[in-house]
C-alpha positions as CSV (number, residue, x, y, z in Angstrom):
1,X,3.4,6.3,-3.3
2,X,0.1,5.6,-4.5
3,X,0.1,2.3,-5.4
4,X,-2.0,0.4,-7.6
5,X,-4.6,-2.0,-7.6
6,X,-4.3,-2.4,-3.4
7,X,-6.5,-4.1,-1.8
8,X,-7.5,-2.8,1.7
9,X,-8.4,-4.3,5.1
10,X,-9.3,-7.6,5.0
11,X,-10.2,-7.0,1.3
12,X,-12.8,-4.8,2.4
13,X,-14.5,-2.9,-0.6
14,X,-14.6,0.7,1.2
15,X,-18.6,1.5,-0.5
16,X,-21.4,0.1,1.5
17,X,-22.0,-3.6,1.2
18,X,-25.1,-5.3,1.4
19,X,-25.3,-6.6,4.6
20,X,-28.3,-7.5,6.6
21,X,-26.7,-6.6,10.3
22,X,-25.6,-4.0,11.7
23,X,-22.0,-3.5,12.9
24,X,-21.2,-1.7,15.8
25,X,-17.7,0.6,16.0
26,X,-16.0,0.4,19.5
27,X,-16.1,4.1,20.3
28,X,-18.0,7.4,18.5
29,X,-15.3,8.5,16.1
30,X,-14.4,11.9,14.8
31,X,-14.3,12.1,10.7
32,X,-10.5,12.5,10.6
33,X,-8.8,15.5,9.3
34,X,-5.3,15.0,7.2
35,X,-4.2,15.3,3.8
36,X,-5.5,12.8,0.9
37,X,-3.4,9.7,1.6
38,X,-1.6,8.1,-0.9
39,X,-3.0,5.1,-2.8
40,X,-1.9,1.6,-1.9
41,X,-2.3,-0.8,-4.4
42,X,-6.1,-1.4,-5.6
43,X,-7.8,-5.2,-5.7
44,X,-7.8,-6.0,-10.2
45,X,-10.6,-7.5,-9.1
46,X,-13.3,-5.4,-6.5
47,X,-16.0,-8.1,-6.2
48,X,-13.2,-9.6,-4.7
49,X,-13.0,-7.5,-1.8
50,X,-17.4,-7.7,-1.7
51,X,-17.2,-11.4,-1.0
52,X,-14.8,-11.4,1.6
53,X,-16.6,-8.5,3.0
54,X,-20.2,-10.5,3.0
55,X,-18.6,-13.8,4.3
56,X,-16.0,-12.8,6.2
57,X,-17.9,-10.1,8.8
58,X,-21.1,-10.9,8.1
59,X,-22.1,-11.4,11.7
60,X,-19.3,-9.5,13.0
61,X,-19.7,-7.1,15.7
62,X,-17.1,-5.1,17.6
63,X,-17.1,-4.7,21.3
64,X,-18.0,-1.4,22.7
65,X,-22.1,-1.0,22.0
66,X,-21.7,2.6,22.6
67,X,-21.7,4.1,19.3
68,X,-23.5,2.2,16.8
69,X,-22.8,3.2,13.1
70,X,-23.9,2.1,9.8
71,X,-22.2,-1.3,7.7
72,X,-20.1,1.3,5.6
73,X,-18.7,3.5,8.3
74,X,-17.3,0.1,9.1
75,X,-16.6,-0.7,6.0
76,X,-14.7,2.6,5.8
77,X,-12.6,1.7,9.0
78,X,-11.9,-1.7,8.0
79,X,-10.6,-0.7,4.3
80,X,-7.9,1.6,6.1
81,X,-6.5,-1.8,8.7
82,X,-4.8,-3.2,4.9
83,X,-3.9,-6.4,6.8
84,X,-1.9,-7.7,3.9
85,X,0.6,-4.5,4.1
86,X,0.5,-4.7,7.7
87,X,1.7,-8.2,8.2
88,X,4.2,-7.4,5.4
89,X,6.1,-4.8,7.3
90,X,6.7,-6.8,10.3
91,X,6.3,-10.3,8.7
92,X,3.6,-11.0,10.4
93,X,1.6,-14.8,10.9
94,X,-1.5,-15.8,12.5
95,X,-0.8,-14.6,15.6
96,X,-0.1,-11.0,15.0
97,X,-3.6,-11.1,12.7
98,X,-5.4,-12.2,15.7
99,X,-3.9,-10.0,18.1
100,X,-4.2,-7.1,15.3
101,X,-8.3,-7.7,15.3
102,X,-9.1,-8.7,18.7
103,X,-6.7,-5.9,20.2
104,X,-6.0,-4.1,17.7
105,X,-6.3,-0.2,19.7
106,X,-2.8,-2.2,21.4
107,X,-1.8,-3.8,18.6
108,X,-1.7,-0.6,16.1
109,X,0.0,1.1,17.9
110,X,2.8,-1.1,19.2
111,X,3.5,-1.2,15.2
112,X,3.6,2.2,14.7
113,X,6.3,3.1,17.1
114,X,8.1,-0.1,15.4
115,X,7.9,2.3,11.6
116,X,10.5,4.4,10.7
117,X,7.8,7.8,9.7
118,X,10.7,8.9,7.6
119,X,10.0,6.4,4.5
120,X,6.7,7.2,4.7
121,X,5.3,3.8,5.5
122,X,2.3,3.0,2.8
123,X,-0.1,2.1,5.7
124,X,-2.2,4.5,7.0
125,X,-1.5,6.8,10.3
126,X,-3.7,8.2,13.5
127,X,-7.0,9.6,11.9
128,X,-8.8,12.5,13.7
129,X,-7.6,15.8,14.7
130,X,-3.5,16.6,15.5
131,X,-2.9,15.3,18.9
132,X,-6.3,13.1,18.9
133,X,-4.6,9.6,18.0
134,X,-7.6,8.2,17.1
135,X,-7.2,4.7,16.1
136,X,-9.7,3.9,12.7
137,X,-10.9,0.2,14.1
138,X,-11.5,-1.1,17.4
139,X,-11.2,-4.3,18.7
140,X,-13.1,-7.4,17.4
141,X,-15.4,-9.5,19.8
142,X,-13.9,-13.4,19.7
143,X,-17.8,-14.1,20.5
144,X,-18.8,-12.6,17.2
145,X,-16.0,-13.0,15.2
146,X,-14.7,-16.7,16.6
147,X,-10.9,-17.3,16.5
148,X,-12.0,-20.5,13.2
149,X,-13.7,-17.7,11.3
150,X,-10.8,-15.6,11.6
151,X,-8.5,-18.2,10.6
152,X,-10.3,-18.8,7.3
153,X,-10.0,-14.9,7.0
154,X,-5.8,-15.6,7.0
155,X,-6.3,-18.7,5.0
156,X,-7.6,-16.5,2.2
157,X,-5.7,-13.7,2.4
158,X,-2.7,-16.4,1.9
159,X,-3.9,-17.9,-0.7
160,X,-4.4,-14.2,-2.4
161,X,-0.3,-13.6,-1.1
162,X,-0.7,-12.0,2.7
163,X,2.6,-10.1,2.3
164,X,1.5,-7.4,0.2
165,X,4.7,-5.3,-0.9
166,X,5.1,-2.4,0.9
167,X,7.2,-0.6,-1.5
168,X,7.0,3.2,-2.2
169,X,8.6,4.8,-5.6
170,X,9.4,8.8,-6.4
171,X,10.3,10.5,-9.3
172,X,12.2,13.8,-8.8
173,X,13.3,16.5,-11.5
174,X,16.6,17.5,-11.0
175,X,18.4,20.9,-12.7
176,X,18.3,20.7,-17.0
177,X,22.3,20.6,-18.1
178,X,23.8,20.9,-21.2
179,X,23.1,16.8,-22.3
180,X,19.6,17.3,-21.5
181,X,17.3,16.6,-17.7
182,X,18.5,14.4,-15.1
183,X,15.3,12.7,-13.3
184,X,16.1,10.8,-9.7
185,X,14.1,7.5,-9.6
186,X,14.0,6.2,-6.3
187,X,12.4,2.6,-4.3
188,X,11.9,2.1,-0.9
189,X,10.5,-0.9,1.0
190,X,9.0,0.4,3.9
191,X,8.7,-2.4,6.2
192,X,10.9,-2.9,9.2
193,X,14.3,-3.3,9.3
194,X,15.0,-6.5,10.7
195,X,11.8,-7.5,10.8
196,X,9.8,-6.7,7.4
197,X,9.4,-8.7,4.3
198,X,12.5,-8.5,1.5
199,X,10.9,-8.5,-1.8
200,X,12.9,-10.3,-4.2
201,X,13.8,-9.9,-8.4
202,X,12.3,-6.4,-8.5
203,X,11.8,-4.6,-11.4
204,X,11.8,-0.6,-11.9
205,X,9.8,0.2,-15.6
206,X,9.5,4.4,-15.9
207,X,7.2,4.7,-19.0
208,X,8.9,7.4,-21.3
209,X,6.7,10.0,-23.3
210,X,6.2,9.1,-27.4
211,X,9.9,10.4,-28.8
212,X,11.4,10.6,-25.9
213,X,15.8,9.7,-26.2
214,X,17.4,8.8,-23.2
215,X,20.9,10.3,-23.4
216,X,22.0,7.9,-20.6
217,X,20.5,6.2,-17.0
218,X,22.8,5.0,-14.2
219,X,22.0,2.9,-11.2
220,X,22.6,-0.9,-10.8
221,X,21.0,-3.4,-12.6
222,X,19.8,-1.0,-15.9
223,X,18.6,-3.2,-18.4
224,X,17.9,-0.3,-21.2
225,X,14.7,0.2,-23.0
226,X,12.2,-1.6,-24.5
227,X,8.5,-1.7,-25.3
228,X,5.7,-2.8,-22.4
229,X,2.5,-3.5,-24.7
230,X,0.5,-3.0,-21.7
231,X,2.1,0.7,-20.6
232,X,1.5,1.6,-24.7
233,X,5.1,3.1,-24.1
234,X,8.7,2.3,-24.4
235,X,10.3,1.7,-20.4
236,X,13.6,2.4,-19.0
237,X,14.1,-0.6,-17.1
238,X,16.2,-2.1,-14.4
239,X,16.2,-5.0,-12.0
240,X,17.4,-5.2,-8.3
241,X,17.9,-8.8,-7.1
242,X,16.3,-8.1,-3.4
243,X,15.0,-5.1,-1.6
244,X,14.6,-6.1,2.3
245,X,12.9,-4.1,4.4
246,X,14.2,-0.6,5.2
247,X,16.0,-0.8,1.8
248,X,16.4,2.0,-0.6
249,X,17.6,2.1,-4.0
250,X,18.5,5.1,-6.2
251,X,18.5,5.3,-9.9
252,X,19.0,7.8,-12.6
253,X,18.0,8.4,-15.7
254,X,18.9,11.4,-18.5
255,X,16.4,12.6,-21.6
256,X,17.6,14.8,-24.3
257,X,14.5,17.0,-23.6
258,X,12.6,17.8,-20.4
259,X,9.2,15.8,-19.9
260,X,6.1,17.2,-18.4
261,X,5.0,13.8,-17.1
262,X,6.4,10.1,-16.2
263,X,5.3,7.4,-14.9
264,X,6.8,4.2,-12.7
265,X,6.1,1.0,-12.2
266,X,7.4,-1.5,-9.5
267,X,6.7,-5.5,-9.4
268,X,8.4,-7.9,-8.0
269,X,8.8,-12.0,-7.9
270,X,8.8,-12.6,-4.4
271,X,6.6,-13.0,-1.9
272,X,4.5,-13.8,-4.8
273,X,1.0,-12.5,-4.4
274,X,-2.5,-13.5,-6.8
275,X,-4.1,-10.0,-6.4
276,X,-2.5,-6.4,-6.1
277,X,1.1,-7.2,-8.1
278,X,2.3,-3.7,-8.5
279,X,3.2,-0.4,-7.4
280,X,2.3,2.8,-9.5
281,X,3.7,6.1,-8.6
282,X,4.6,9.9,-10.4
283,X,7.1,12.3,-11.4
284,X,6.5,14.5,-8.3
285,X,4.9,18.0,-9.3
286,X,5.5,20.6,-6.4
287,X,1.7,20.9,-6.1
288,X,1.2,18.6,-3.3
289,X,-1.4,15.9,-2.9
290,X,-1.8,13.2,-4.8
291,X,0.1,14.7,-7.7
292,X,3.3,15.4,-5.5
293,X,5.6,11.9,-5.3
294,X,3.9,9.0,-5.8
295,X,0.9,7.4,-6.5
């Protein structure tokens, strides 16, 4: 899924910020080698993710003084930590943010073995080559970054909604028939079972191309078709009541003629967040990349 308007790390805006001191990574990193991830939703508003990055880890500094690297290498590793999905797909609180920044080489990975791979959780894996591991922050000093400024850190990521949806959407083609093409729409909510978020009153909008008919749609909760002023389209929508963690729901929907293109939309009422308030993603192509799935 790429989703839109994410915000990453502790709203860290991934280009170089303007900061007078250096920050230092905890070991000499390798530039990692996978395929282009999939968007996460995007801040509406990227000065946002400045600010926090200028007040916020200012005078920062992470442990290891071995390998010193520039503000936006930092900036870079930060931006891929998205805090606000991670404590979504365990529920985290205060404590697991602490323990994610000042240990976060344990911490990061004693959430990864908790994801099930197969729903393709929306948070980013091990960077670096295959086998390597490589963890894309270190660990925070509690000297530089004290436990108060930390905690204002959380206080504003609440305020902004810290459980960030960590919902994933597809589009699939299925086989053209004799009433016209059958497209699979299909939500996930990646978190962990048992232990992740459930997003509540969520709503499913797939933008249909100009003069497009649908012969027919199935799945619970279809509400029909209307026009979204802000897509510029008519929407096939429908509403699911909850989505907890772990979670998938299937839809279907028919058009009298093929498209070439269509796109989804996810939001949701609950956890409510300020910033970040939707999930865009793709009919997938075959091409791979971006343009295969979501987005």
């Amino acid at each position: 899924m790429l989703a839109k308007r994410g915000f990453h790390a502790i709203e860290i805006d991934a280009s170089t910020a303007n900061l007078d001191l250096p920050v230092v990574a905890p070991e000499s990193l390798n530039q990692p080698i996978r395929p282009l991830a999939h968007e996460v939703a995007r801040s509406k508003d990227p000065g946002c993710s400045r600010v926090a990055s200028n007040c916020a880890f200012r005078h920062a500094t992470s442990i290891d003084p071995m390998s010193q690297r520039g503000v936006g290498a930092c900036d870079q590793e930060l931006a891929d930590f998205t805090p606000r999905h991670g404590a979504a797909e365990v529920t985290g609180d205060f404590e697991w943010f602490k323990h994610m920044v000042y240990e976060h080489t344990t911490g990061q990975r004693e959430q990864w073995a908790l994801l099930d791979r197969s729903l393709q959780p929306v948070t980013p894996f091990v960077g670096g080559p295959p086998g390597r591991n490589r963890i894309r922050m270190g660990n925070y000093s509690r000297q530089r970054l004290p436990e108060p400024m930390l905690k204002e850190i959380w206080d504003w990521m609440n305020d902004l909604g810290v459980h960030l949806a960590v919902l994933r959407g597809r589009i699939t083609a299925g086989e053209a028939g004799p009433s016209g093409a059958t497209y699979t729409v299909e939500v996930i909510n990646t978190g962990v079972k048992g232990k992740g978020i459930t997003n509540e009153d969520v709503t499913v909008a797939i933008a249909l191309p100009a003069g497009t008919k649908v012969v027919s749609a199935a799945g619970g909760g279809y509400e029909g078709v209307r026009h979204d002023a802000e897509a510029k389209s008519d929407v096939a929508v429908w509403r699911v009541p909850r989505l907890a963690a772990g979670d998938r729901q299937s839809f279907t929907i028919t058009l009298a003629a093929p498209a070439t293109a269509l796109r989804g939309t996810i939001r949701w009422a609950k956890p409510a967040v300020k910033a970040d308030d939707e999930v865009t993603f793709a009919l997938a192509t075959g091409r791979g990349g971006r343009a295969a799935g979501a987005l």
